[in-house]
C-alpha atoms as a printed R data frame, in Angstrom:
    type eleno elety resid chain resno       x       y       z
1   ATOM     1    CA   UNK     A     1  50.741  16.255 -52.705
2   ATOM     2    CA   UNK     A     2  50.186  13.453 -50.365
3   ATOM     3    CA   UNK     A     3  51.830  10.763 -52.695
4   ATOM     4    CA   UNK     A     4  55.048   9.040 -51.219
5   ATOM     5    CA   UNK     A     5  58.200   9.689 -53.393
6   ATOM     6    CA   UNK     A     6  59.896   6.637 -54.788
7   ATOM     7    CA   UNK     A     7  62.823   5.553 -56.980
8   ATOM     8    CA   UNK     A     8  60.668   5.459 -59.920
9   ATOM     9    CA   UNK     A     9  59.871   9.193 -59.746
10  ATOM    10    CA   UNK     A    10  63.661   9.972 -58.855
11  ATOM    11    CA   UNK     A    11  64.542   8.257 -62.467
12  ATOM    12    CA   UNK     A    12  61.652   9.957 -64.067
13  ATOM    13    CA   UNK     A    13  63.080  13.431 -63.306
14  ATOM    14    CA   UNK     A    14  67.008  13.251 -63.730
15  ATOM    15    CA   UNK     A    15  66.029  11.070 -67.070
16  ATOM    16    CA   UNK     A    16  68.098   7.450 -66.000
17  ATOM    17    CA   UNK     A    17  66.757   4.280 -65.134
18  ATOM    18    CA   UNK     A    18  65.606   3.424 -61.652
19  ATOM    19    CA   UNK     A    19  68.510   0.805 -61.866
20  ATOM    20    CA   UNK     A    20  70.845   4.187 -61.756
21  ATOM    21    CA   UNK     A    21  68.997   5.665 -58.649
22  ATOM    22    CA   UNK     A    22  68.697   2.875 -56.973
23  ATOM    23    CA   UNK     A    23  73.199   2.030 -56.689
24  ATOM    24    CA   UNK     A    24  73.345   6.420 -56.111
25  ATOM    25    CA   UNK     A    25  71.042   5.719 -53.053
26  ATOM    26    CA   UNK     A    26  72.367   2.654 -52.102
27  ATOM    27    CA   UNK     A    27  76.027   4.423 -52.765
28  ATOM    28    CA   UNK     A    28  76.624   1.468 -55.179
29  ATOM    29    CA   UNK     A    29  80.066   1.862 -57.601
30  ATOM    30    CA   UNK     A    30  80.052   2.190 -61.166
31  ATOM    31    CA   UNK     A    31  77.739   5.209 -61.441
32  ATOM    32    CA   UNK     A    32  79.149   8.665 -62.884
33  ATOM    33    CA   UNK     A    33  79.818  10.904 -59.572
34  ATOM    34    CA   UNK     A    34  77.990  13.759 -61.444
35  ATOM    35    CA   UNK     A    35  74.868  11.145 -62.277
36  ATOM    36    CA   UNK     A    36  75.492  10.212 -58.617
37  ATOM    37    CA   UNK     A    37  75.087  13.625 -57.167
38  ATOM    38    CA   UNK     A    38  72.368  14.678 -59.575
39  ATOM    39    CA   UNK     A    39  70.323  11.493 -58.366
40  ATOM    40    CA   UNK     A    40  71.040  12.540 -54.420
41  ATOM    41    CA   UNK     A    41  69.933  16.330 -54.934
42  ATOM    42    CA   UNK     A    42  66.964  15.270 -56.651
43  ATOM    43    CA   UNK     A    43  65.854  12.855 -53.774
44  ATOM    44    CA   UNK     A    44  66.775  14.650 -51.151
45  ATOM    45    CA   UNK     A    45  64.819  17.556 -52.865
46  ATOM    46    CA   UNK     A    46  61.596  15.385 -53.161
47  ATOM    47    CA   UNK     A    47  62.008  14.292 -49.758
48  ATOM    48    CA   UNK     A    48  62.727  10.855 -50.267
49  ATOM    49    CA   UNK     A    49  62.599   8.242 -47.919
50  ATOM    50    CA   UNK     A    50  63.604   4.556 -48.341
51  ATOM    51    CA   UNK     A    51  61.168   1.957 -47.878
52  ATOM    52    CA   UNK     A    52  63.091  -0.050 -45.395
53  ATOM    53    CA   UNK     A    53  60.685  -3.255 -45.093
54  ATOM    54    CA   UNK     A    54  60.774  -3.411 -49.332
55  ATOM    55    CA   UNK     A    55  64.612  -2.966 -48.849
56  ATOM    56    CA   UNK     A    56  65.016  -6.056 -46.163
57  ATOM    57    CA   UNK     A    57  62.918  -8.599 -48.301
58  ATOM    58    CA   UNK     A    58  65.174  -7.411 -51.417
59  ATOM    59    CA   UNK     A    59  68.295  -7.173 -49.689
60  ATOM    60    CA   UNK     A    60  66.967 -10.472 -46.356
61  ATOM    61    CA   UNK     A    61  67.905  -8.124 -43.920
62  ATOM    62    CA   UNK     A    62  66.279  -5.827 -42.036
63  ATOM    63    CA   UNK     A    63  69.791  -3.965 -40.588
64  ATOM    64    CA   UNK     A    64  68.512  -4.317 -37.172
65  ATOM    65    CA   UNK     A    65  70.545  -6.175 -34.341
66  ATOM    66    CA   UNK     A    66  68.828  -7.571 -30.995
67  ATOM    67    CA   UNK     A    67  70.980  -6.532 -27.411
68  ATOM    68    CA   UNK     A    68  70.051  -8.638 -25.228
69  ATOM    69    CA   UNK     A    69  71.489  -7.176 -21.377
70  ATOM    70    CA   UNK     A    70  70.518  -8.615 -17.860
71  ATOM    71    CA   UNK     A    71  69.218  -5.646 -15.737
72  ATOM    72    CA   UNK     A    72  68.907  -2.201 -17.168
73  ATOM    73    CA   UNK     A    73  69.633  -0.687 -13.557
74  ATOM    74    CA   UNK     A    74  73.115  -1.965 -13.676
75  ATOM    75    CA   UNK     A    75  75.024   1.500 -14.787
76  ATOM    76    CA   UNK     A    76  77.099  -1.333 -16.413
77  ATOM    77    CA   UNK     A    77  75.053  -1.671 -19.463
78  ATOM    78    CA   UNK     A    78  74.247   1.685 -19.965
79  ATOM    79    CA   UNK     A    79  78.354   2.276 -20.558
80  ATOM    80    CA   UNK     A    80  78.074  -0.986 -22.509
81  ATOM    81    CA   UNK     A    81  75.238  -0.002 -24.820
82  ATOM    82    CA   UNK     A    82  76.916   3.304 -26.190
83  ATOM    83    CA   UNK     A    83  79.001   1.453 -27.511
84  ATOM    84    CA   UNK     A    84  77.239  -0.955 -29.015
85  ATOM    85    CA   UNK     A    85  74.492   1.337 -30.157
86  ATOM    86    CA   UNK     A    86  77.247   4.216 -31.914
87  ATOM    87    CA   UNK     A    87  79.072   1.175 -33.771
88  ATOM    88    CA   UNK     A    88  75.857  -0.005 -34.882
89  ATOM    89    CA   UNK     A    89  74.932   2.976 -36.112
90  ATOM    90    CA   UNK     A    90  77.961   3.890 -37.897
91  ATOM    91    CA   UNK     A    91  77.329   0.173 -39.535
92  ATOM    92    CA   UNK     A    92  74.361   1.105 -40.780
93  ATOM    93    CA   UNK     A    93  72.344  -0.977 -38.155
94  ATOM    94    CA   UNK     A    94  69.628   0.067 -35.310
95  ATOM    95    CA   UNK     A    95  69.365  -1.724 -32.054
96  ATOM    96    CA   UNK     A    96  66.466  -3.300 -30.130
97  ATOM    97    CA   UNK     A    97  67.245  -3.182 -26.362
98  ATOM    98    CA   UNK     A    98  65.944  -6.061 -24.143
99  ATOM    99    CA   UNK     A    99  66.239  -6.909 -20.603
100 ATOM   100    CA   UNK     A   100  65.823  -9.881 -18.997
101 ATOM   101    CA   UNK     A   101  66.091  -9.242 -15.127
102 ATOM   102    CA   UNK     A   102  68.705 -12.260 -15.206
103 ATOM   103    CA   UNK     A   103  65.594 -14.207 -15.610
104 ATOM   104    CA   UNK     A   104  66.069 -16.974 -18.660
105 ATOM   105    CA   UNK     A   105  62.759 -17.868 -19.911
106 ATOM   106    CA   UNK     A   106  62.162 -14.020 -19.989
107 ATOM   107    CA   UNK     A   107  64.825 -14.338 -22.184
108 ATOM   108    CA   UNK     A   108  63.368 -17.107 -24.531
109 ATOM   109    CA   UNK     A   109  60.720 -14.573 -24.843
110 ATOM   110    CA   UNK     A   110  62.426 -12.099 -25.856
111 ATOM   111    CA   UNK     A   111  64.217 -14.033 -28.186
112 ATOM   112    CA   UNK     A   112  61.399 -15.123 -30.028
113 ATOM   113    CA   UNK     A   113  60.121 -11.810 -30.606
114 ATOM   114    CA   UNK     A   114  63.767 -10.686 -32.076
115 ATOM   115    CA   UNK     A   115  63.031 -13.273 -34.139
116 ATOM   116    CA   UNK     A   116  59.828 -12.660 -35.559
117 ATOM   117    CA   UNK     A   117  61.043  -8.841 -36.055
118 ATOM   118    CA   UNK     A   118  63.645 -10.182 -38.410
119 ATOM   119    CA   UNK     A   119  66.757  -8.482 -36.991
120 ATOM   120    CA   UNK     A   120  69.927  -9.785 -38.729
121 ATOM   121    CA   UNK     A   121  71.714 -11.153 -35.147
122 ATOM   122    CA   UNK     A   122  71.437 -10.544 -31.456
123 ATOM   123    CA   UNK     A   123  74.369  -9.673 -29.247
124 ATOM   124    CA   UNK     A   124  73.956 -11.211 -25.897
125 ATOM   125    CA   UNK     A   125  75.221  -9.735 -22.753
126 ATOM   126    CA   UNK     A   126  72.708 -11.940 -20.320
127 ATOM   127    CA   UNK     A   127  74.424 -15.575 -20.582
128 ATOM   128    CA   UNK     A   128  73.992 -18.135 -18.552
129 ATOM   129    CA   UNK     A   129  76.298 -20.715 -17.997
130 ATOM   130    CA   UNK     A   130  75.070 -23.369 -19.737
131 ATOM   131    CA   UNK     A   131  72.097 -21.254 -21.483
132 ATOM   132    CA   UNK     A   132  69.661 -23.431 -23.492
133 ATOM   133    CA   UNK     A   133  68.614 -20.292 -25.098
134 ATOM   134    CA   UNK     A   134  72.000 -19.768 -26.494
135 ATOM   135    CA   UNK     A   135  72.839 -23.632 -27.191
136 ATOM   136    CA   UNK     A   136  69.650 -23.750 -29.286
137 ATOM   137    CA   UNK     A   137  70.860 -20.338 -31.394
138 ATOM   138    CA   UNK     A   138  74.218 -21.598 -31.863
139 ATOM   139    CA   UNK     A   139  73.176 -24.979 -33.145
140 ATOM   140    CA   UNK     A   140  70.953 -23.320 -35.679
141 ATOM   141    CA   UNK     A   141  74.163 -21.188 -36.272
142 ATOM   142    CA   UNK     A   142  71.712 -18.199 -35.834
143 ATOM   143    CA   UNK     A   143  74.100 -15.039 -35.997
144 ATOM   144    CA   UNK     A   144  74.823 -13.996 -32.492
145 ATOM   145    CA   UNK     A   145  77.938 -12.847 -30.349
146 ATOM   146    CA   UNK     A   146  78.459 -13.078 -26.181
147 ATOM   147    CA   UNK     A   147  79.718  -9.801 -24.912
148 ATOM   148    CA   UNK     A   148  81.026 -10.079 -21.243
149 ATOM   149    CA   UNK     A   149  79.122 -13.345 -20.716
150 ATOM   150    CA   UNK     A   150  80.013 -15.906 -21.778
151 ATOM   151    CA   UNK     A   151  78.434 -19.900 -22.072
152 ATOM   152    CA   UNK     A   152  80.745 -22.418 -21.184
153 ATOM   153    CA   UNK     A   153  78.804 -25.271 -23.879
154 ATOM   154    CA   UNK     A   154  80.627 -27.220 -26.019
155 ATOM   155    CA   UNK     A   155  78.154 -25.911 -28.928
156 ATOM   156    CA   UNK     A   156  78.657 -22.443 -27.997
157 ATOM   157    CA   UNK     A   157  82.473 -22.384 -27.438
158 ATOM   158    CA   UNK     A   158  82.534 -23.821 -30.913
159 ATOM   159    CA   UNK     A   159  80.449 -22.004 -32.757
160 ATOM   160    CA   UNK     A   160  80.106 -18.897 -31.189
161 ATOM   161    CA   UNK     A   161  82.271 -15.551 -30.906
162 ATOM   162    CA   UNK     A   162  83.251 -13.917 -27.164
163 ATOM   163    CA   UNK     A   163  84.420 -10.542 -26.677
164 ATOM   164    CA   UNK     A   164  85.639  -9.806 -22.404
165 ATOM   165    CA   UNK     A   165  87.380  -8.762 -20.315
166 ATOM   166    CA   UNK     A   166  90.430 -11.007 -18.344
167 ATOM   167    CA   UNK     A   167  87.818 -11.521 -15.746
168 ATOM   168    CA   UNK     A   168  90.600 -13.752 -13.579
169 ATOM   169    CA   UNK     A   169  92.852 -11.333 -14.496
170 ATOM   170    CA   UNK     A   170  90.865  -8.826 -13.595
171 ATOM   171    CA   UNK     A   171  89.907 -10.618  -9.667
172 ATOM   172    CA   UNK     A   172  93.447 -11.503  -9.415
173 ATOM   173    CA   UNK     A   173  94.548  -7.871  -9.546
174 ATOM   174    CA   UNK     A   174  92.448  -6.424  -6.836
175 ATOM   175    CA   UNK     A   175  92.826  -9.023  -4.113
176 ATOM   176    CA   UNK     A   176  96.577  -9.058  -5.086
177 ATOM   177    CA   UNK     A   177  96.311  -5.220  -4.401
178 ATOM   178    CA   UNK     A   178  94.374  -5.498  -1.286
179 ATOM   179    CA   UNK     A   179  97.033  -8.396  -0.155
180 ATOM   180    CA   UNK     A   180 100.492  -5.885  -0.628
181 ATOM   181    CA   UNK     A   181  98.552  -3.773   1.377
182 ATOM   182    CA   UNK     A   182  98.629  -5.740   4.413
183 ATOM   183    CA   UNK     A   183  95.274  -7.053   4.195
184 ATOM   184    CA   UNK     A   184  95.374 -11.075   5.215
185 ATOM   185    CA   UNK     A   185  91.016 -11.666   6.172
186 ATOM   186    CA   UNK     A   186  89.473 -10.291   2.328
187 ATOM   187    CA   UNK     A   187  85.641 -10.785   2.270
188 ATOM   188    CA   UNK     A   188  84.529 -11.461  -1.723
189 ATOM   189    CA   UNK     A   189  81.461 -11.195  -2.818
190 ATOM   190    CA   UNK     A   190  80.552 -12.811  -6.591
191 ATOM   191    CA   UNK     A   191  77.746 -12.572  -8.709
192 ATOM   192    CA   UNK     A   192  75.287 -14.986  -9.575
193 ATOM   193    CA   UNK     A   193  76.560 -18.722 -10.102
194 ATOM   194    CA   UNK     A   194  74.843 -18.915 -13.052
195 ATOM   195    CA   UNK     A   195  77.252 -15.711 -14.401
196 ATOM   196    CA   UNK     A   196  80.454 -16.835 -16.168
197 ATOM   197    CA   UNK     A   197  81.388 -13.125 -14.834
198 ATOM   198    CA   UNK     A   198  80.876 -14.100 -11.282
199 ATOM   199    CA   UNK     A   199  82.704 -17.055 -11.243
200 ATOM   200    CA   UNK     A   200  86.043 -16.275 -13.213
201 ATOM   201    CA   UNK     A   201  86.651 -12.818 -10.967
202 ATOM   202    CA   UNK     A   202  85.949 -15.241  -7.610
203 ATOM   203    CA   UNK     A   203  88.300 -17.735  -9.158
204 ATOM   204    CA   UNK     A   204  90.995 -14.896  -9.703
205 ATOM   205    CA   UNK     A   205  90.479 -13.644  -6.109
206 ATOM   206    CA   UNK     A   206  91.110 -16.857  -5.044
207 ATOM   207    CA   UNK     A   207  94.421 -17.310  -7.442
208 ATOM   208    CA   UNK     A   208  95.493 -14.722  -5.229
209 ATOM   209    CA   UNK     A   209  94.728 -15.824  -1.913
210 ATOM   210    CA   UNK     A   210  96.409 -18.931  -2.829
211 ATOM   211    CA   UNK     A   211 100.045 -17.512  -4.595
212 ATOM   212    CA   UNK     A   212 100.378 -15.177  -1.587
213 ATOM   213    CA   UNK     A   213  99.522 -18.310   0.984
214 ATOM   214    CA   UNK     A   214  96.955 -16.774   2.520
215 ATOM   215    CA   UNK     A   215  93.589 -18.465   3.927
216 ATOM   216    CA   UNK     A   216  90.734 -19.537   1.879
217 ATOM   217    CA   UNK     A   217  87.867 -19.122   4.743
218 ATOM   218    CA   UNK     A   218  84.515 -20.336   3.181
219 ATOM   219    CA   UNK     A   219  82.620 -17.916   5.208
220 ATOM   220    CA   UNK     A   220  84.679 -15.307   3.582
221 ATOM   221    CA   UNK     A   221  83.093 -15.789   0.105
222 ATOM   222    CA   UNK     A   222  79.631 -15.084  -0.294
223 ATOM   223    CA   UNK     A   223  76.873 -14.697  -3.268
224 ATOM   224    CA   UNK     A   224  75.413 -11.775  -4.787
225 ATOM   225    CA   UNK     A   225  73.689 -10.824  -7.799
226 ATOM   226    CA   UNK     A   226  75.725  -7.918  -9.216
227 ATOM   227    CA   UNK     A   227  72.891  -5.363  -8.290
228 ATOM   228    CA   UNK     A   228  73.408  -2.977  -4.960
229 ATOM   229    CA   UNK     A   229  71.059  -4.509  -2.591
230 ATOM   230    CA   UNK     A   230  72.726  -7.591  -2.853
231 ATOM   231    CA   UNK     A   231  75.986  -5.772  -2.237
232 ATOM   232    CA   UNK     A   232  74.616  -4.340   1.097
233 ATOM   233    CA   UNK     A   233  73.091  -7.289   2.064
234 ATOM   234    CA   UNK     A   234  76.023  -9.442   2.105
235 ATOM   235    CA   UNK     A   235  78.398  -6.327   3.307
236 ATOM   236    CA   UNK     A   236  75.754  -6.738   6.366
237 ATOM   237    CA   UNK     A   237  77.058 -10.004   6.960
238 ATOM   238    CA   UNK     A   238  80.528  -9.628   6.558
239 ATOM   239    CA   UNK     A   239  80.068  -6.917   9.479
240 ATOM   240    CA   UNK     A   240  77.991  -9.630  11.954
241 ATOM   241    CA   UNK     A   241  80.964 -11.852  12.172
242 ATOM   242    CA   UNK     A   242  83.144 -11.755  15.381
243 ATOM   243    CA   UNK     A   243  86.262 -11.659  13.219
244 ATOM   244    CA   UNK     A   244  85.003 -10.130  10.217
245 ATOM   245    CA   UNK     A   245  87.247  -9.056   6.971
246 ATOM   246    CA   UNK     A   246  89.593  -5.983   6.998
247 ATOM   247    CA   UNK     A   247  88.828  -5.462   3.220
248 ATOM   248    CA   UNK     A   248  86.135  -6.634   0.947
249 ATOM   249    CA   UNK     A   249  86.194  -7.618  -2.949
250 ATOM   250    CA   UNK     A   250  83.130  -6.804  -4.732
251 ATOM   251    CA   UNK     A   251  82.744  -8.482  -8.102
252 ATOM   252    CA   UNK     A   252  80.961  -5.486  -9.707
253 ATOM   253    CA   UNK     A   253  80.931  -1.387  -8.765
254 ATOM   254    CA   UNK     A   254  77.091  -2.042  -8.283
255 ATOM   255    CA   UNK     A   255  77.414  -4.104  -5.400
256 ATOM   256    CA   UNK     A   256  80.245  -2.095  -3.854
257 ATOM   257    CA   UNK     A   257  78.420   1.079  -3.438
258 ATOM   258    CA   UNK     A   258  75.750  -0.834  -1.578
259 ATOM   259    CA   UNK     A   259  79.002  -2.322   0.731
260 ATOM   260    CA   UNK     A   260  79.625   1.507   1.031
261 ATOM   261    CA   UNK     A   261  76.648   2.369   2.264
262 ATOM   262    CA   UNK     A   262  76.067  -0.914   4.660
263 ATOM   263    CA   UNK     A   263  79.953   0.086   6.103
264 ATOM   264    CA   UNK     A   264  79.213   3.811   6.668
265 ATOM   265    CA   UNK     A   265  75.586   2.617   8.543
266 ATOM   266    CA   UNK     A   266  77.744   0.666  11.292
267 ATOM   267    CA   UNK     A   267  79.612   3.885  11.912
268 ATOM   268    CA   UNK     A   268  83.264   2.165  10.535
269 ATOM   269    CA   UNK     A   269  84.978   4.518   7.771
270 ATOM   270    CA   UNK     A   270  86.200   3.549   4.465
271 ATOM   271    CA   UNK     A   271  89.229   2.797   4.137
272 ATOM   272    CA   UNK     A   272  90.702   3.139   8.004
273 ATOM   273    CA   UNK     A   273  88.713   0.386   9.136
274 ATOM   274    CA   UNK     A   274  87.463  -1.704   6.073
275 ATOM   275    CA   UNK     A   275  89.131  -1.248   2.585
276 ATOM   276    CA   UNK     A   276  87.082  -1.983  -0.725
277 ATOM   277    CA   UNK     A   277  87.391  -2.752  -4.188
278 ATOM   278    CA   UNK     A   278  84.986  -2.977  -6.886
279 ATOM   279    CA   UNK     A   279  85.273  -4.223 -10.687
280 ATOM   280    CA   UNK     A   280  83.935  -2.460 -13.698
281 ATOM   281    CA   UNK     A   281  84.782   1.643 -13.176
282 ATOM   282    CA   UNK     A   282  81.440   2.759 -14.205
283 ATOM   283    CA   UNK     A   283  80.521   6.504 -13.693
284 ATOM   284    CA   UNK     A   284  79.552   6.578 -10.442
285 ATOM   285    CA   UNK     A   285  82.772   5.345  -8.634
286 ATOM   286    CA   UNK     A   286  85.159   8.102  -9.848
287 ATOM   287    CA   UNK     A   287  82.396  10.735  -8.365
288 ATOM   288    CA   UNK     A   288  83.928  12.901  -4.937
289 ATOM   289    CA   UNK     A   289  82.878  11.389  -1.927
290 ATOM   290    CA   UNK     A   290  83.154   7.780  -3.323
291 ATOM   291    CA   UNK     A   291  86.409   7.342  -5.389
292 ATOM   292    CA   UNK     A   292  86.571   3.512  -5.800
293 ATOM   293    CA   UNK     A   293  89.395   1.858  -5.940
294 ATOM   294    CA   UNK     A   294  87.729  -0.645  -8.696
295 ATOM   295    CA   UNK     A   295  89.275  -3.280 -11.402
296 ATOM   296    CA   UNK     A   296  88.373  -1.119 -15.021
297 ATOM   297    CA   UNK     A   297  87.511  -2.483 -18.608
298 ATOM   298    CA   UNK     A   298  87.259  -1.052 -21.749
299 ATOM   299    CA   UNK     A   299  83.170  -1.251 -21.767
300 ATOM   300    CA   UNK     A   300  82.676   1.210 -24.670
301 ATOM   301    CA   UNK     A   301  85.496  -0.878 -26.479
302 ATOM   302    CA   UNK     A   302  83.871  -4.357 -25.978
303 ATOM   303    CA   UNK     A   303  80.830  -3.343 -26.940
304 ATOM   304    CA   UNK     A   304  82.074  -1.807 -30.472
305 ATOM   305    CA   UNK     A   305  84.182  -4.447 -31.002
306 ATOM   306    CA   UNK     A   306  81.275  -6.823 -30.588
307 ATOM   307    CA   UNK     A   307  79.138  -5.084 -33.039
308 ATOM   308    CA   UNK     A   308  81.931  -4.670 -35.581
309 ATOM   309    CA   UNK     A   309  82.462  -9.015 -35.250
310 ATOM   310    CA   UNK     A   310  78.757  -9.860 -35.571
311 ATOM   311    CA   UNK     A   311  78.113  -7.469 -38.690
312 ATOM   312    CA   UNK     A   312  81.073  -8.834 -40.377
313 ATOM   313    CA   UNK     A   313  79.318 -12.464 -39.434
314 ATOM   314    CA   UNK     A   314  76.214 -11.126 -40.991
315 ATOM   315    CA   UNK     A   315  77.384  -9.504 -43.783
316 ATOM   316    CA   UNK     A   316  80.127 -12.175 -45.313
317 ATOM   317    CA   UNK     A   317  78.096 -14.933 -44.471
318 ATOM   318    CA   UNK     A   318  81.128 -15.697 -42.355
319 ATOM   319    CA   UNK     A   319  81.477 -19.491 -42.852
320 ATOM   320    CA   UNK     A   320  83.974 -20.346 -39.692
321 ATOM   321    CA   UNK     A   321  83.601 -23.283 -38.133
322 ATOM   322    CA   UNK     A   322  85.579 -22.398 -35.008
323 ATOM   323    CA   UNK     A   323  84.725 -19.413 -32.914
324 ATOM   324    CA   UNK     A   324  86.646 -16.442 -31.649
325 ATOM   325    CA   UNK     A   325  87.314 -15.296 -28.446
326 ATOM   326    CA   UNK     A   326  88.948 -12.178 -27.296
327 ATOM   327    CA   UNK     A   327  90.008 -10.826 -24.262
328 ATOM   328    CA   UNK     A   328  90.776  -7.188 -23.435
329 ATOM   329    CA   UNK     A   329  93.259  -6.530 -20.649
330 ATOM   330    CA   UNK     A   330  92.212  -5.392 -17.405
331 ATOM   331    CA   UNK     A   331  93.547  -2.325 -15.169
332 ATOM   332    CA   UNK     A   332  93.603  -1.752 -11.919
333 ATOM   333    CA   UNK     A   333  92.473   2.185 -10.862
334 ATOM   334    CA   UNK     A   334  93.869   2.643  -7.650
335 ATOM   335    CA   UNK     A   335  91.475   5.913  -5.814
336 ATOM   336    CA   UNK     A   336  90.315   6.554  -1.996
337 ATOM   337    CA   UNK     A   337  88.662   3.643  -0.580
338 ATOM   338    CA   UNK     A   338  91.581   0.985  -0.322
339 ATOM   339    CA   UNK     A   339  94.372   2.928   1.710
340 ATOM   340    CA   UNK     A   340  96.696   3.370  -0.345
341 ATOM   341    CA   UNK     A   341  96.447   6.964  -0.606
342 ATOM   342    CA   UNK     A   342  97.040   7.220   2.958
343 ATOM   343    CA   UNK     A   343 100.564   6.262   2.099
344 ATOM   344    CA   UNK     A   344 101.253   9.386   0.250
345 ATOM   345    CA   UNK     A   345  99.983   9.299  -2.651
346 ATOM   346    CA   UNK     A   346  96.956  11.297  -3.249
347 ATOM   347    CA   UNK     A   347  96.500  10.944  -6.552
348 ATOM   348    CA   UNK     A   348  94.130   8.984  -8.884
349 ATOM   349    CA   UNK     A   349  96.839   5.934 -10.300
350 ATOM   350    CA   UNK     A   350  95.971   3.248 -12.700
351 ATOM   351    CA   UNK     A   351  97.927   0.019 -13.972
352 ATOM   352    CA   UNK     A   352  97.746  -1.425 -16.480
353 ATOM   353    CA   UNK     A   353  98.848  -4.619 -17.484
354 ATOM   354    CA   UNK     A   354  98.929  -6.006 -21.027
């Protein structure tokens, strides 16, 4: 009773060779569809289940993907991972979830023990700017993809596939936005300088500053690392200064509610006497009683598409020697913490721009 159910017994009973059961299972072509059903009847009867570690030696893979994230507290990844995880699925791959905590030997390690589980490729959403981890991967022309990080390498913008967002795009738009609204002093605050993320959405805020002829005050641009203490630290700051900003940029949602929450502590209100912006629209900054004004991209999108690029990788042995890089458009989602809805219009708006 206890014996485990395998192909050979399948054959045995519906009287065909295990060859037969073993394209029905595998959903294999030329097979009869009545053989075909017969054979998936009789092993779902039995209770069949596939050895999936005799599969991966026949078949070298295991159908598993690495994700590789920075910080799991970032609501970012969360969005991210759906869709990552529900494309993967739908391929026919699980997902092993790792996170780093933006440190990069943690990510070696984690690497490593991808690695020695077999999985097929790792998508990476934890880059550094010029990641060894990565270089070393790429060079070895180990399957792997860069999802909304991205490695600015020779190596890796050769040999390795990006799916993003505009991020300058993206930073453009909301100082640009803050700017028609009458805002000239715009604190920014970036992410890590080891985050390609960081960087380009700085480097679009600045675009800005400089198109409208506006003021590039060093003072006015400060560090962060994309989580909310950060944000509320530096908002902290911003609010010391004897001419402080009249609006502040936030490179991620994260950071910007902890600039909420460090404005509303000095008694100022949002947006009367400091406007904000944030980048990312994750969950949160819809909700009533925050409605960011915030830079959105297609999270759930990237992530798919990701998946959908490194499986194709994986399974065509995709021999291309130069690598592919796509960018999804950003929008800006204009809500309650900017002003502009204090010039009439009351309603949620979002542009897009393509």
């Amino acid at each position: 009773m206890n014996k485990k159910i395998n192909i050979k017994d399948i054959a045995r009973i519906a009287k065909v060779s295990h060859t037969t059961v073993s394209r029905a299972l595998n959903d294999k072509s030329r097979i009869r569809k009545e053989t075909k059903e017969k054979i998936l009847s009789i092993a779902k009867e039995l209770g069949y289940r596939p050895d999936f570690i005799a599969r991966s030696l026949v078949m070298k893979r295991t159908k598993t993907l690495g994700l590789v994230i920075t910080n799991i507290a970032n609501p970012f990844y969360t969005e991210l991972a759906q869709g990552i995880e529900k494309t993967a699925t739908k391929l026919g791959y699980s997902i092993i979830l790792c996170s780093t905590q933006s440190d990069i030997s943690i990510e070696k390690q984690y690497i490593e023990m991808l690695r020695s589980k077999g999985v097929d490729g790792i998508v990476f959403s934890s880059a550094h700017m010029e990641d060894p981890n990565i270089v070393a991967l790429a060079e070895e022309e180990f399957p792997i993809i860069m999802v909304n990080r991205r490695t600015y390498h020779p190596v890796v913008k050769e040999k390795v596939d990006y799916v993003g967002v505009d991020n300058i795009l993206g930073g453009f738009l909301a100082v640009e936005h803050l700017i028609r609204l009458g805002h000239k002093r715009i604190g920014m605050i970036g992410g890590s300088a080891e985050s390609s993320v960081g960087l380009e959405r700085l480097e679009g805020g600045k675009k800005a500053l400089e198109t409208y002829e506006l003021e590039q005050k060093g003072d006015f641009f400060l560090e962060g690392n994309f989580l909310k203490k950060s944000g509320y630290q530096r908002a902290k700051q911003f609010l010391k200064m004897a001419e402080m900003p009249t609006a502040i940029f936030a490179t991620n949602d994260y950071m910007a509610l902890g600039v909420y929450q460090a404005i509303l502590e000095e008694g100022l209100r949002i947006p009367e006497d400091m406007a904000l912006i944030g980048f990312n629209d994750i969950e949160f900054s819809s909700m009533r009683g925050i409605e960011l004004t915030t830079i959105g991209q297609k999270k759930f999108e990237m992530g798919a598409i990701a998946v959908e690029m490194l499986v194709g990788k994986i399974e065509r042995g995709d021999d291309r020697h130069s690598a592919k890089e796509i960018f999804l458009m950003p929008e800006l989602i204009i809500r309650k913490t900017c002003g502009f809805y204090l010039r009439g219009y009351q309603r949620e708006s979002v542009v897009s721009y393509s």
